[in-house]
mmCIF file of the N, C-alpha and C atoms, coordinates in Angstrom:
data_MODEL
# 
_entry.id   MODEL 
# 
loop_
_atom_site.group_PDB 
_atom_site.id 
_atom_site.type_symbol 
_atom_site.label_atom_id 
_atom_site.label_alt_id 
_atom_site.label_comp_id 
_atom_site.label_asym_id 
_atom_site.label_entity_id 
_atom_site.label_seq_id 
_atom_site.pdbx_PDB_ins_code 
_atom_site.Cartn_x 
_atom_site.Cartn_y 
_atom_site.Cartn_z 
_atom_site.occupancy 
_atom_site.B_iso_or_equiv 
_atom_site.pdbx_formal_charge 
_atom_site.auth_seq_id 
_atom_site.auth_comp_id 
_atom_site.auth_asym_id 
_atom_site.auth_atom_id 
_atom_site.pdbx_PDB_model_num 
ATOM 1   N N  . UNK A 1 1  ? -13.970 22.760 6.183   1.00 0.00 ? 1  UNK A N  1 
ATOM 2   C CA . UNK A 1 1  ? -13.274 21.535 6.493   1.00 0.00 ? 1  UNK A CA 1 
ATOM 3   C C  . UNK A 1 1  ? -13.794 20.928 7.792   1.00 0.00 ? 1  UNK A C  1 
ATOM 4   N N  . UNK A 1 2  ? -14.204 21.730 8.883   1.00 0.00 ? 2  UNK A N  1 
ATOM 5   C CA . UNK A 1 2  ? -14.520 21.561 9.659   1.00 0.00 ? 2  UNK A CA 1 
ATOM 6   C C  . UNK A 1 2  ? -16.272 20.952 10.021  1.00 0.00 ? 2  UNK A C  1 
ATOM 7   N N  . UNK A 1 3  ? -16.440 21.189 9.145   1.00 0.00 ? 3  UNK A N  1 
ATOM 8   C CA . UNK A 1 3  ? -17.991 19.987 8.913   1.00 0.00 ? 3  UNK A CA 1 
ATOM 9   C C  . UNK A 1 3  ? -18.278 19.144 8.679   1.00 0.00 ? 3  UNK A C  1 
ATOM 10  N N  . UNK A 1 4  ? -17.323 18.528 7.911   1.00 0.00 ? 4  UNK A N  1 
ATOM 11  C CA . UNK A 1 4  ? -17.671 17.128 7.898   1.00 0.00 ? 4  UNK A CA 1 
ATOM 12  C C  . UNK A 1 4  ? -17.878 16.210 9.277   1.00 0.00 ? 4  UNK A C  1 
ATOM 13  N N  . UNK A 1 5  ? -16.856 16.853 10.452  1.00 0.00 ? 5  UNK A N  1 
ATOM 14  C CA . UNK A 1 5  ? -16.582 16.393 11.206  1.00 0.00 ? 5  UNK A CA 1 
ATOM 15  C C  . UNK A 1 5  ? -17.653 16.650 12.539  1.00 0.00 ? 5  UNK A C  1 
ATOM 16  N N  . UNK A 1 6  ? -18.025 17.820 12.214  1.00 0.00 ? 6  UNK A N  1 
ATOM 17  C CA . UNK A 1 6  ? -19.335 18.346 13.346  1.00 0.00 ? 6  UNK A CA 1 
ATOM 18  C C  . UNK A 1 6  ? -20.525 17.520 12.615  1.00 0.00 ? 6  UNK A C  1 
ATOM 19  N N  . UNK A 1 7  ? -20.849 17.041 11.265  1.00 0.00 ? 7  UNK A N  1 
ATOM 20  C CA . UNK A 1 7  ? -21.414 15.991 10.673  1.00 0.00 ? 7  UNK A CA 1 
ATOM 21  C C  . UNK A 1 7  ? -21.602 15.001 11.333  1.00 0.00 ? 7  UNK A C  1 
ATOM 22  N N  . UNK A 1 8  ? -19.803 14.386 11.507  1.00 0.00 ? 8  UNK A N  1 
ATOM 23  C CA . UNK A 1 8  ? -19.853 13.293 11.876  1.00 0.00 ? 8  UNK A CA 1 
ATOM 24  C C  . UNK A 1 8  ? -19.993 12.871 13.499  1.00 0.00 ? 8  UNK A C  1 
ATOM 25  N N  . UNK A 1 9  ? -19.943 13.968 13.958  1.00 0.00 ? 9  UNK A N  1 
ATOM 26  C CA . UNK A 1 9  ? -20.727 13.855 15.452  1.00 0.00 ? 9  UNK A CA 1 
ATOM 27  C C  . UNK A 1 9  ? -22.030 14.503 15.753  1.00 0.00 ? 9  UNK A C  1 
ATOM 28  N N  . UNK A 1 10 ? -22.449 15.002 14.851  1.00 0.00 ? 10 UNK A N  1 
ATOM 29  C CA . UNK A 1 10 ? -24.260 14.321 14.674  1.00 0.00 ? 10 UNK A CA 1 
ATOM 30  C C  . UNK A 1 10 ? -24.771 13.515 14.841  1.00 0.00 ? 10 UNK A C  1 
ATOM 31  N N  . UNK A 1 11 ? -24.114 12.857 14.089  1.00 0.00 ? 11 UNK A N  1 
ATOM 32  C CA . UNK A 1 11 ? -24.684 11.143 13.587  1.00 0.00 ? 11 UNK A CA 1 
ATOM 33  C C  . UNK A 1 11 ? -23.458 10.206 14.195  1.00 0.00 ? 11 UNK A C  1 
ATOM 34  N N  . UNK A 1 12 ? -22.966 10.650 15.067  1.00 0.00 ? 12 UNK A N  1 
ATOM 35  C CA . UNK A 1 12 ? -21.865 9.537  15.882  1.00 0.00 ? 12 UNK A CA 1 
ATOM 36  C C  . UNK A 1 12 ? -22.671 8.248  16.350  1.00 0.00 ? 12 UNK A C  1 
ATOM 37  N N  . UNK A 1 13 ? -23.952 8.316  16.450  1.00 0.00 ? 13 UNK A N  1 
ATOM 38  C CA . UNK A 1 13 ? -24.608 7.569  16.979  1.00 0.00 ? 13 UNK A CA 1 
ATOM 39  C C  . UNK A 1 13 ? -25.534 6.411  16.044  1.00 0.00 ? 13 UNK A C  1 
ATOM 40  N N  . UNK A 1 14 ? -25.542 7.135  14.740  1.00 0.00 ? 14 UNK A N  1 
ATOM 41  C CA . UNK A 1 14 ? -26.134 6.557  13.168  1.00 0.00 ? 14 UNK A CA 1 
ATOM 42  C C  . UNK A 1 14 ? -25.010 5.011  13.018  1.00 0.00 ? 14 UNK A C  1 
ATOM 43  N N  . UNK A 1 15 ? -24.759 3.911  13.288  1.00 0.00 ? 15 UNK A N  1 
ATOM 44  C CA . UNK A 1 15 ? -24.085 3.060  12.687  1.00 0.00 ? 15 UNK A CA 1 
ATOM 45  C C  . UNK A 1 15 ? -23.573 2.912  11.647  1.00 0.00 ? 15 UNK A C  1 
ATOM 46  N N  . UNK A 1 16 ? -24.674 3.452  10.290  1.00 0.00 ? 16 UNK A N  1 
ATOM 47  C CA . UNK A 1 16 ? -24.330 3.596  8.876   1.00 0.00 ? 16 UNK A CA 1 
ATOM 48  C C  . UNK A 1 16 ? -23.374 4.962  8.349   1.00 0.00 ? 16 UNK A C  1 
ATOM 49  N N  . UNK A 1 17 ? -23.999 5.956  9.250   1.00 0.00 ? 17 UNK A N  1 
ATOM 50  C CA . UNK A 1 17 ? -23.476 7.068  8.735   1.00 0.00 ? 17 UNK A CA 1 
ATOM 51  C C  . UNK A 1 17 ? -21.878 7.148  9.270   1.00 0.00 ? 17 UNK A C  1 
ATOM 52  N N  . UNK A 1 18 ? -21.857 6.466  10.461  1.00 0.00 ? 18 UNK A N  1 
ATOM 53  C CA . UNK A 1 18 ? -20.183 6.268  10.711  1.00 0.00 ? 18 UNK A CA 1 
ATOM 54  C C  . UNK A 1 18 ? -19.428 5.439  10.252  1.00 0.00 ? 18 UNK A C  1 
ATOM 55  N N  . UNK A 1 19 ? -19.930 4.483  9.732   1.00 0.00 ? 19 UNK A N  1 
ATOM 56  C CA . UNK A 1 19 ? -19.600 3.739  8.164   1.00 0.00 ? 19 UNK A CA 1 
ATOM 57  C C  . UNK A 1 19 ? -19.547 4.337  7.722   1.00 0.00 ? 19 UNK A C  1 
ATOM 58  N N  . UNK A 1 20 ? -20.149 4.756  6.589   1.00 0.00 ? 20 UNK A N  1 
ATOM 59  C CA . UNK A 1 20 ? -19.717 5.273  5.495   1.00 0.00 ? 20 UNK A CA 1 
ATOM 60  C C  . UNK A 1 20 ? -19.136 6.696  5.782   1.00 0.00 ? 20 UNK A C  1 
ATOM 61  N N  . UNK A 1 21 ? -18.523 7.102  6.842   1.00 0.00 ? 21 UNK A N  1 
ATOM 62  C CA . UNK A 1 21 ? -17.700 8.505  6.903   1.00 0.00 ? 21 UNK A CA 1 
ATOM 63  C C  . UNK A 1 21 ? -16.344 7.795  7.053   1.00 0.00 ? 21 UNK A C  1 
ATOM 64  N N  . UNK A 1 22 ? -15.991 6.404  7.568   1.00 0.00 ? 22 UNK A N  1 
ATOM 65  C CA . UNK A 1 22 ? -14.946 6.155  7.681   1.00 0.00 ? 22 UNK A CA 1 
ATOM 66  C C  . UNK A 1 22 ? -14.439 5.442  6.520   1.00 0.00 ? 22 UNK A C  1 
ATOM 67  N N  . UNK A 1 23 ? -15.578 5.221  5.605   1.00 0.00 ? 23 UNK A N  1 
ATOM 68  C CA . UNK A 1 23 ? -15.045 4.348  4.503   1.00 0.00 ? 23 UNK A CA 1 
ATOM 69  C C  . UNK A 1 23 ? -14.851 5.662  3.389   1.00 0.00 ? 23 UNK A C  1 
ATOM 70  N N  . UNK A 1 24 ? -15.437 6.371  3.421   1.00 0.00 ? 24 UNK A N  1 
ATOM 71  C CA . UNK A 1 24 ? -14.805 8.055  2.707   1.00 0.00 ? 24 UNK A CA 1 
ATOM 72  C C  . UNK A 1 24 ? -13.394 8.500  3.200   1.00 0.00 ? 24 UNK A C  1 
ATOM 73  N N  . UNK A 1 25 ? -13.425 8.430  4.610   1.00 0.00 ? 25 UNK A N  1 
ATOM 74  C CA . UNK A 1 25 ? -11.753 8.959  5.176   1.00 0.00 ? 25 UNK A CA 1 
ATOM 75  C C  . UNK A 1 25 ? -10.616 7.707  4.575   1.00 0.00 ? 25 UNK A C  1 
ATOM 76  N N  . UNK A 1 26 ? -11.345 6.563  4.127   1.00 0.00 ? 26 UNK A N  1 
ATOM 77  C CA . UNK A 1 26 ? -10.095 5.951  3.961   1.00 0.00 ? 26 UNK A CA 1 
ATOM 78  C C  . UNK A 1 26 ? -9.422  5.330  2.366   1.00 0.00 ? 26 UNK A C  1 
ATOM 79  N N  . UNK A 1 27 ? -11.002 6.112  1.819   1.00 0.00 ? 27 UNK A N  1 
ATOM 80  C CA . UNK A 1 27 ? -10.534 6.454  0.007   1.00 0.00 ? 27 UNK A CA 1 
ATOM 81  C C  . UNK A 1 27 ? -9.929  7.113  -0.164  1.00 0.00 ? 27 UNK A C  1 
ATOM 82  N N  . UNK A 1 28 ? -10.588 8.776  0.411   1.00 0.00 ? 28 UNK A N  1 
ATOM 83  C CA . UNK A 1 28 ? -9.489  10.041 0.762   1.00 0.00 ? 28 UNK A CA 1 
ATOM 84  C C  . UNK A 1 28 ? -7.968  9.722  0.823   1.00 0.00 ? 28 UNK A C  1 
ATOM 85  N N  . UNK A 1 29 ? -8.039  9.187  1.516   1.00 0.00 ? 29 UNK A N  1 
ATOM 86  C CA . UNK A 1 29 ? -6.308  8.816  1.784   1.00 0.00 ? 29 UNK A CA 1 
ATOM 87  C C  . UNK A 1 29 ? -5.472  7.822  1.560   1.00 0.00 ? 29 UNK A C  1 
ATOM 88  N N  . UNK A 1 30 ? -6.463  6.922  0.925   1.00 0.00 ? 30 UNK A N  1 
ATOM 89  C CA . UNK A 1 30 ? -5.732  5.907  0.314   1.00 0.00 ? 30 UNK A CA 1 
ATOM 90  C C  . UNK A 1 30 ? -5.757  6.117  -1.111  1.00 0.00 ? 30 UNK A C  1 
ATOM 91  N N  . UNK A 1 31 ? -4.288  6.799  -1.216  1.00 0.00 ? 31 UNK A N  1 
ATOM 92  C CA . UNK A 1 31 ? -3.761  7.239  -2.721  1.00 0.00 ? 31 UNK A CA 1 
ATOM 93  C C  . UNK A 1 31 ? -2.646  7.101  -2.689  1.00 0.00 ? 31 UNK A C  1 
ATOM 94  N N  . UNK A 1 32 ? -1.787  6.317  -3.797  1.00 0.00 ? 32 UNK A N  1 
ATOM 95  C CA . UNK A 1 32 ? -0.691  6.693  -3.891  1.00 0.00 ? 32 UNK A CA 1 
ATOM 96  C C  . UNK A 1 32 ? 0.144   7.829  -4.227  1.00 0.00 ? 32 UNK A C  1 
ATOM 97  N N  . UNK A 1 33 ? 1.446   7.637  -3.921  1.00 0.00 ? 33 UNK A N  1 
ATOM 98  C CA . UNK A 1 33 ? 2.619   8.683  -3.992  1.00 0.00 ? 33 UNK A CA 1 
ATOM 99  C C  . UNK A 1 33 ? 2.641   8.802  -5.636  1.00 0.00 ? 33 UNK A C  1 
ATOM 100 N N  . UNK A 1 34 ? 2.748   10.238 -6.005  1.00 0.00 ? 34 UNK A N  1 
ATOM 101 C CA . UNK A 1 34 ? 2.876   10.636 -7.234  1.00 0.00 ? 34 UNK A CA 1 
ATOM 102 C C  . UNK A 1 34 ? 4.156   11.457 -7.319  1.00 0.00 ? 34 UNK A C  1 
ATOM 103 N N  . UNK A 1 35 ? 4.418   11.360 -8.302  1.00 0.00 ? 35 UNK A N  1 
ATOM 104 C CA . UNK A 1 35 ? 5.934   11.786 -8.398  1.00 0.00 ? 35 UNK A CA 1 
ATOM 105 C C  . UNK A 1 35 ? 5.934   13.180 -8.773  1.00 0.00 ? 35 UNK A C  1 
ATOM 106 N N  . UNK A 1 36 ? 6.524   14.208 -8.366  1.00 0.00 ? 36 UNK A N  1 
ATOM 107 C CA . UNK A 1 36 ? 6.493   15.857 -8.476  1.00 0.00 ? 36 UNK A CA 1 
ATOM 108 C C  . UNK A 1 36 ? 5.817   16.580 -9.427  1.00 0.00 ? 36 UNK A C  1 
ATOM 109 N N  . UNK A 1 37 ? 6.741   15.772 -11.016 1.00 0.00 ? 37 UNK A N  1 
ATOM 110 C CA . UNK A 1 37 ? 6.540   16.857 -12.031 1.00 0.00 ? 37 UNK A CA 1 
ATOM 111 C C  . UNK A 1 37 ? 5.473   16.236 -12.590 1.00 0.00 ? 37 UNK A C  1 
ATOM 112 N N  . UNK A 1 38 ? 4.570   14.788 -12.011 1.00 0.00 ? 38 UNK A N  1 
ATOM 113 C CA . UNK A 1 38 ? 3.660   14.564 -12.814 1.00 0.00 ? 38 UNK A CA 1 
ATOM 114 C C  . UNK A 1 38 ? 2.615   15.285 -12.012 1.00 0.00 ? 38 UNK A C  1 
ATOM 115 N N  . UNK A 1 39 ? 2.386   15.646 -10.922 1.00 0.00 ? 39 UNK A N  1 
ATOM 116 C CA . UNK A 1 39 ? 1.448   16.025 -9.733  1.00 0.00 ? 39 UNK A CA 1 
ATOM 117 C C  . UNK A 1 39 ? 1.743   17.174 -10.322 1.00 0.00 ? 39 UNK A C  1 
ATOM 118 N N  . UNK A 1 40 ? 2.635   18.262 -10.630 1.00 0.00 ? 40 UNK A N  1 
ATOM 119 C CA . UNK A 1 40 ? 2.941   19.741 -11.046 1.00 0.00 ? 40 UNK A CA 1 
ATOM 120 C C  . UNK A 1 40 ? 1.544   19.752 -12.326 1.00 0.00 ? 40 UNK A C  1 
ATOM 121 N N  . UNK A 1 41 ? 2.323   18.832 -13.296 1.00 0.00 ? 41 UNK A N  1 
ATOM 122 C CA . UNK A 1 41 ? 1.243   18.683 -14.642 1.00 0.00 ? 41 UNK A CA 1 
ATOM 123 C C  . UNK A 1 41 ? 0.023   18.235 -14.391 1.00 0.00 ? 41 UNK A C  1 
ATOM 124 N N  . UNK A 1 42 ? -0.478  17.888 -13.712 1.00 0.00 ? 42 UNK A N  1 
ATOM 125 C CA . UNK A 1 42 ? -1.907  17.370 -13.465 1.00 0.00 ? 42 UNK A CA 1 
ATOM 126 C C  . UNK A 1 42 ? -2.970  18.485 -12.957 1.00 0.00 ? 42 UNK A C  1 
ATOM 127 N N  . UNK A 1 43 ? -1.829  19.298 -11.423 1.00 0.00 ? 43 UNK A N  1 
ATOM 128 C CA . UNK A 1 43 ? -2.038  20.538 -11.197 1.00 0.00 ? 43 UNK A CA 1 
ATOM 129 C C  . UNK A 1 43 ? -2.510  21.712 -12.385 1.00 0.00 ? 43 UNK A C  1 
ATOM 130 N N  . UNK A 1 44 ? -1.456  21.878 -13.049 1.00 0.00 ? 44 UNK A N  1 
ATOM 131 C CA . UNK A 1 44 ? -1.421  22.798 -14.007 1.00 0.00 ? 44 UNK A CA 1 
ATOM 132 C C  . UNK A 1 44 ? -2.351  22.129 -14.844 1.00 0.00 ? 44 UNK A C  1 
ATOM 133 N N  . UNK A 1 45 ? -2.581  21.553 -15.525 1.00 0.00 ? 45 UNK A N  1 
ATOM 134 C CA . UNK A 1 45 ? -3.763  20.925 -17.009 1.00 0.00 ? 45 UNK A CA 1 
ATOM 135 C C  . UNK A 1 45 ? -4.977  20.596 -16.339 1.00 0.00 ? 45 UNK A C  1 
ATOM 136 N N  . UNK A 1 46 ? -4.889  20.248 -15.353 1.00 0.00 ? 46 UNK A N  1 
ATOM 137 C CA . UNK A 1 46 ? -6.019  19.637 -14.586 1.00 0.00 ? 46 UNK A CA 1 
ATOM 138 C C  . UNK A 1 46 ? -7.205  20.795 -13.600 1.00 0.00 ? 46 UNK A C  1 
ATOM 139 N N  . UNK A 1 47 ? -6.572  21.873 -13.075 1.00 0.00 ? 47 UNK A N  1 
ATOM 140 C CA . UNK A 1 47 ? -6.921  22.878 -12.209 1.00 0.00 ? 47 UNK A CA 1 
ATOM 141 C C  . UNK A 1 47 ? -7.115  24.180 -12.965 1.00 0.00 ? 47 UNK A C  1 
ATOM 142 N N  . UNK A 1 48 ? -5.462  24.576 -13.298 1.00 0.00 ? 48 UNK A N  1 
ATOM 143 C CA . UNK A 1 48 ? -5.189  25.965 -13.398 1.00 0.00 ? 48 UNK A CA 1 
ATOM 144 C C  . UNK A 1 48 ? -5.665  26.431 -14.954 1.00 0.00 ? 48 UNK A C  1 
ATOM 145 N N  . UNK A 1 49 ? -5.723  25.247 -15.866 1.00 0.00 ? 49 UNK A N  1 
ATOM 146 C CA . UNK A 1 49 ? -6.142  25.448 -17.195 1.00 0.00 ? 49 UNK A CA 1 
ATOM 147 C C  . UNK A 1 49 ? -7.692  24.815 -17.584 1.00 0.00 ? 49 UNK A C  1 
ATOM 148 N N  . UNK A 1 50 ? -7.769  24.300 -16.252 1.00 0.00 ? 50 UNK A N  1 
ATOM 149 C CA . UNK A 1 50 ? -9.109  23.615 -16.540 1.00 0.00 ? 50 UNK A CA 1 
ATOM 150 C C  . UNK A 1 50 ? -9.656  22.436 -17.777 1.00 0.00 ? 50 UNK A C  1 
ATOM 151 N N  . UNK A 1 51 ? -8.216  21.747 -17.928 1.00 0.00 ? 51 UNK A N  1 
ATOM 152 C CA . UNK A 1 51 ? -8.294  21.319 -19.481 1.00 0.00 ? 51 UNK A CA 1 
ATOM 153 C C  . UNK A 1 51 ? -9.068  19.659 -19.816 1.00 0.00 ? 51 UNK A C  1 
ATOM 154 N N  . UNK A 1 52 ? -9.482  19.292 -18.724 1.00 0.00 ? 52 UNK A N  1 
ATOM 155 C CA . UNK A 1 52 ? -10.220 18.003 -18.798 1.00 0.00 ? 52 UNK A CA 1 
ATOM 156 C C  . UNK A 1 52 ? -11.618 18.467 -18.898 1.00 0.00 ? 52 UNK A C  1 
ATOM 157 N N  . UNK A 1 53 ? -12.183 19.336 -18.127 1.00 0.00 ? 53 UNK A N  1 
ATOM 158 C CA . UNK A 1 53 ? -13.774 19.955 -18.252 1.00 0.00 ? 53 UNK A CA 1 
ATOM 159 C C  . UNK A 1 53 ? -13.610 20.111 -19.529 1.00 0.00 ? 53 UNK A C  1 
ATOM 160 N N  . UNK A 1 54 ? -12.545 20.686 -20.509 1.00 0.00 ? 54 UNK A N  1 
ATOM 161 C CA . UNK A 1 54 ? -12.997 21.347 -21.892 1.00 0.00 ? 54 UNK A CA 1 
ATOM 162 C C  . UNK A 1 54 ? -12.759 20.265 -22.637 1.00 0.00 ? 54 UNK A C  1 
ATOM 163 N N  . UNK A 1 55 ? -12.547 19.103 -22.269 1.00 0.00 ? 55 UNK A N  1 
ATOM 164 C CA . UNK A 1 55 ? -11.865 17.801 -23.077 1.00 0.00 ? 55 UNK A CA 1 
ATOM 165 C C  . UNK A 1 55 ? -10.688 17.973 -23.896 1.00 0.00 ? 55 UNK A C  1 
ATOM 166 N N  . UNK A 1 56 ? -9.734  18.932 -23.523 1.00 0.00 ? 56 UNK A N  1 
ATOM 167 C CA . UNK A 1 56 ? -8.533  19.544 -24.189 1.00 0.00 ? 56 UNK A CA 1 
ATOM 168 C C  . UNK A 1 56 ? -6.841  18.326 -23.122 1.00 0.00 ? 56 UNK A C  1 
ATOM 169 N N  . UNK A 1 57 ? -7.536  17.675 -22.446 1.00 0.00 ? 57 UNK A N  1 
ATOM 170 C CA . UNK A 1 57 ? -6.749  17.057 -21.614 1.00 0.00 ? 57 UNK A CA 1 
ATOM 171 C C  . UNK A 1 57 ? -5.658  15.991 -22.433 1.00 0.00 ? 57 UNK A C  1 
ATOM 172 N N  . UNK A 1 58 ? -4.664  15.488 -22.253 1.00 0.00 ? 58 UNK A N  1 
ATOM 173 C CA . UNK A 1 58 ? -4.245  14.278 -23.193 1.00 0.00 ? 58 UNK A CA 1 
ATOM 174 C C  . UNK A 1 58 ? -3.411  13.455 -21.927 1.00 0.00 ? 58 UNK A C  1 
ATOM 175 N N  . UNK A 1 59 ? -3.284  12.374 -21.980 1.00 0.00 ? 59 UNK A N  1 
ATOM 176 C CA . UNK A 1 59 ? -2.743  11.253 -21.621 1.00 0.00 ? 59 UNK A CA 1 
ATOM 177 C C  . UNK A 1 59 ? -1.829  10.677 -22.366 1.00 0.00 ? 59 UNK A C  1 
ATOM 178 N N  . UNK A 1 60 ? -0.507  10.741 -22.585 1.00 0.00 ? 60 UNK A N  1 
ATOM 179 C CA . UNK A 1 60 ? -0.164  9.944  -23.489 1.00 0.00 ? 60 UNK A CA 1 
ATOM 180 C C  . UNK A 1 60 ? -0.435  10.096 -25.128 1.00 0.00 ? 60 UNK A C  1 
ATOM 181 N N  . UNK A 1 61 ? -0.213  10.926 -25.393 1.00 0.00 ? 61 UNK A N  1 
ATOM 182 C CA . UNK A 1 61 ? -0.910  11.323 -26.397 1.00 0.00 ? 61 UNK A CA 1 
ATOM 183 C C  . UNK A 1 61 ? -2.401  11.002 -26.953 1.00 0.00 ? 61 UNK A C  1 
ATOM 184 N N  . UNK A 1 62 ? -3.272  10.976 -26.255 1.00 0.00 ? 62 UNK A N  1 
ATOM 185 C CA . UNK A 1 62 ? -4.537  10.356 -26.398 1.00 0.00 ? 62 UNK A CA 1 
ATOM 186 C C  . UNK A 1 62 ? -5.364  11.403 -25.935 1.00 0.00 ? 62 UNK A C  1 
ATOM 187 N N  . UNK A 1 63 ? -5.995  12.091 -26.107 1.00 0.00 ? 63 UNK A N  1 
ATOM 188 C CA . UNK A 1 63 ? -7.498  12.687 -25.988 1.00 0.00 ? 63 UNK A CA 1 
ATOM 189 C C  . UNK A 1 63 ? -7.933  12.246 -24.423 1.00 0.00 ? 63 UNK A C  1 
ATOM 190 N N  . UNK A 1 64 ? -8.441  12.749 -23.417 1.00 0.00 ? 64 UNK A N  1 
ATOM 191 C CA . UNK A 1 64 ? -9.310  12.105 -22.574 1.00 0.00 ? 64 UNK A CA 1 
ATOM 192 C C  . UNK A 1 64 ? -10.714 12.564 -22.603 1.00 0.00 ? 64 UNK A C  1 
ATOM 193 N N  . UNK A 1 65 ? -11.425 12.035 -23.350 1.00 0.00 ? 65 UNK A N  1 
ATOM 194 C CA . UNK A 1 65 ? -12.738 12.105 -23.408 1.00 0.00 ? 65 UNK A CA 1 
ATOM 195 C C  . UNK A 1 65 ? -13.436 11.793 -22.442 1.00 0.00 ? 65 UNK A C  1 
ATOM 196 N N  . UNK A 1 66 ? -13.868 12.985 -21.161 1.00 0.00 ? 66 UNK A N  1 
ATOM 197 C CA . UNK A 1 66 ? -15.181 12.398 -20.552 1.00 0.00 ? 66 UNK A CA 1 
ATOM 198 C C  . UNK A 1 66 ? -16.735 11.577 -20.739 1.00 0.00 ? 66 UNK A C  1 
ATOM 199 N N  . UNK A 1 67 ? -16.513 12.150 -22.172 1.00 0.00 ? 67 UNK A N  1 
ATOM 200 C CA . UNK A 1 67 ? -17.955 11.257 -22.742 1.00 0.00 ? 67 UNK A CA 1 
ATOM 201 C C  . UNK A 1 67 ? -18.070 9.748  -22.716 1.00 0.00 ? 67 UNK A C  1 
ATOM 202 N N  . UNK A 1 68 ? -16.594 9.013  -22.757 1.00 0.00 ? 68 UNK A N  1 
ATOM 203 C CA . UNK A 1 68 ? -16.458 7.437  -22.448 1.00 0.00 ? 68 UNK A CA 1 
ATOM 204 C C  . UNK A 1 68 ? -16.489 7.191  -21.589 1.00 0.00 ? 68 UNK A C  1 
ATOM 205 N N  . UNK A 1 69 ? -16.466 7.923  -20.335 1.00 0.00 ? 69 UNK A N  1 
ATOM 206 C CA . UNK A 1 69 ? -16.001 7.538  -18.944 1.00 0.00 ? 69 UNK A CA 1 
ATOM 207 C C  . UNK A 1 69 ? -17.404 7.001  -17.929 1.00 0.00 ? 69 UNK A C  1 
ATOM 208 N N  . UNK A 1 70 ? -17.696 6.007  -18.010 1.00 0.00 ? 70 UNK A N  1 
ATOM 209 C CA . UNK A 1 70 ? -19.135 5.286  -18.041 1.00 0.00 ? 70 UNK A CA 1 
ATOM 210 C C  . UNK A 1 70 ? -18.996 5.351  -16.060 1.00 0.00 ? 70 UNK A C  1 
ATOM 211 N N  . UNK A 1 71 ? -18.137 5.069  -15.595 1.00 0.00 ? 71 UNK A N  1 
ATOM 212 C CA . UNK A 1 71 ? -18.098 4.968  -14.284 1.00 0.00 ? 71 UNK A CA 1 
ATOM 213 C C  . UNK A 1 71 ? -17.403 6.284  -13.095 1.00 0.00 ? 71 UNK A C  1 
ATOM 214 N N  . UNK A 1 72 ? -17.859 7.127  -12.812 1.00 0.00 ? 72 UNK A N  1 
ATOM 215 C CA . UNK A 1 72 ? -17.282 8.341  -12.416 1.00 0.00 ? 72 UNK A CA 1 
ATOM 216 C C  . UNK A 1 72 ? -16.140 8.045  -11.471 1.00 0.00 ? 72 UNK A C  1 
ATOM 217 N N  . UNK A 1 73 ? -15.157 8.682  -11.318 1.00 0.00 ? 73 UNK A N  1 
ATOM 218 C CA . UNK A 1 73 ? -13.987 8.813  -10.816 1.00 0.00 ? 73 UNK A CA 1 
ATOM 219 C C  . UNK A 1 73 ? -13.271 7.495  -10.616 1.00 0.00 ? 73 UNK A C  1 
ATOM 220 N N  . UNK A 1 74 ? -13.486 6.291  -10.493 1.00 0.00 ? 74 UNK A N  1 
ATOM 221 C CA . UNK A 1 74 ? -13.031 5.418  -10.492 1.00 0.00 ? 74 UNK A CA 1 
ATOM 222 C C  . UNK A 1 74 ? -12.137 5.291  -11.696 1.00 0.00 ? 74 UNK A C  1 
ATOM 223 N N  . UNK A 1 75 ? -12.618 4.723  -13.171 1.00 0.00 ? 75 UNK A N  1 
ATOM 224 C CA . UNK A 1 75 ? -12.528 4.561  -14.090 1.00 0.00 ? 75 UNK A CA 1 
ATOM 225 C C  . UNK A 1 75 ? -11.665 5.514  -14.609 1.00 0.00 ? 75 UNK A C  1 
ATOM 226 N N  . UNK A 1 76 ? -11.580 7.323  -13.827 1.00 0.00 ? 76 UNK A N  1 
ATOM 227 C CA . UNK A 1 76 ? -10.764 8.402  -14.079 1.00 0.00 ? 76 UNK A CA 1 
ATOM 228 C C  . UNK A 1 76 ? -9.753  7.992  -13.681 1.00 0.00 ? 76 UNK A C  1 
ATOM 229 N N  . UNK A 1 77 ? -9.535  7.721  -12.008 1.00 0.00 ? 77 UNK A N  1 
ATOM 230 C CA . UNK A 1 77 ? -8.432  7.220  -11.781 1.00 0.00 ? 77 UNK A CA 1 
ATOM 231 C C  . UNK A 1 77 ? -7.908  6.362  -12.154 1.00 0.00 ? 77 UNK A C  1 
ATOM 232 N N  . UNK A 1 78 ? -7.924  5.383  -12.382 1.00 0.00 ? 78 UNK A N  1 
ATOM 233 C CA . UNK A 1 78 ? -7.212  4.107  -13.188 1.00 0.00 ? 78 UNK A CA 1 
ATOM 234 C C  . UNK A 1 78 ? -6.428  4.325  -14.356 1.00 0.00 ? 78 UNK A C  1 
ATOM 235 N N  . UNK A 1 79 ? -7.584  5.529  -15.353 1.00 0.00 ? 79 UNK A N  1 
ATOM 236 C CA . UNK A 1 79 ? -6.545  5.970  -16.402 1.00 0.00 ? 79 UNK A CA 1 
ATOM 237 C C  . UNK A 1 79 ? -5.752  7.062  -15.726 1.00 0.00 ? 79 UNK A C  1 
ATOM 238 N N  . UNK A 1 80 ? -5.575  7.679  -15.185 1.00 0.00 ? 80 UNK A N  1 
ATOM 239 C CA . UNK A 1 80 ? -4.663  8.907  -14.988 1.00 0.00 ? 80 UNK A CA 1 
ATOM 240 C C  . UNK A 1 80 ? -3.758  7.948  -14.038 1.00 0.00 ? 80 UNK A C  1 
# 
């Protein structure tokens, strides 16, 4: 955890690279509030069962197929 940050005083002096470390810290954390038992289930199907890597995941009763997902994590988030 602690590297990113000895990273980022490497390159404290890089203009770009402290851009884009602050525009990472503020995707990171700009997320909304999720409500318990859906964060529990996401946890559990998502982590502990590993069930989106195996495409065993569902949404709504729907399949989540990584194979459609043309734009990485963006496009994830929006549907989830």
């Amino acid at each position: 955890m602690i590297d990113k940050y000895v990273g980022f005083m490497e390159n404290v002096d890089n203009k770009e690279a402290v851009e884009n470390f602050v525009r990472m810290e503020r995707w990171i954390f700009d997320s909304p509030d999720v409500p318990g038992e859906t964060f529990r289930q996401f946890i559990e199907d998502g982590y502990k069962k590993n069930l989106l890597i195996q495409n065993k995941m569902y949404l709504n009763d729907q399949l989540i197929d990584l194979k459609k997902i043309t734009h990485a994590g963006l496009k994830l988030l929006r549907t989830i």
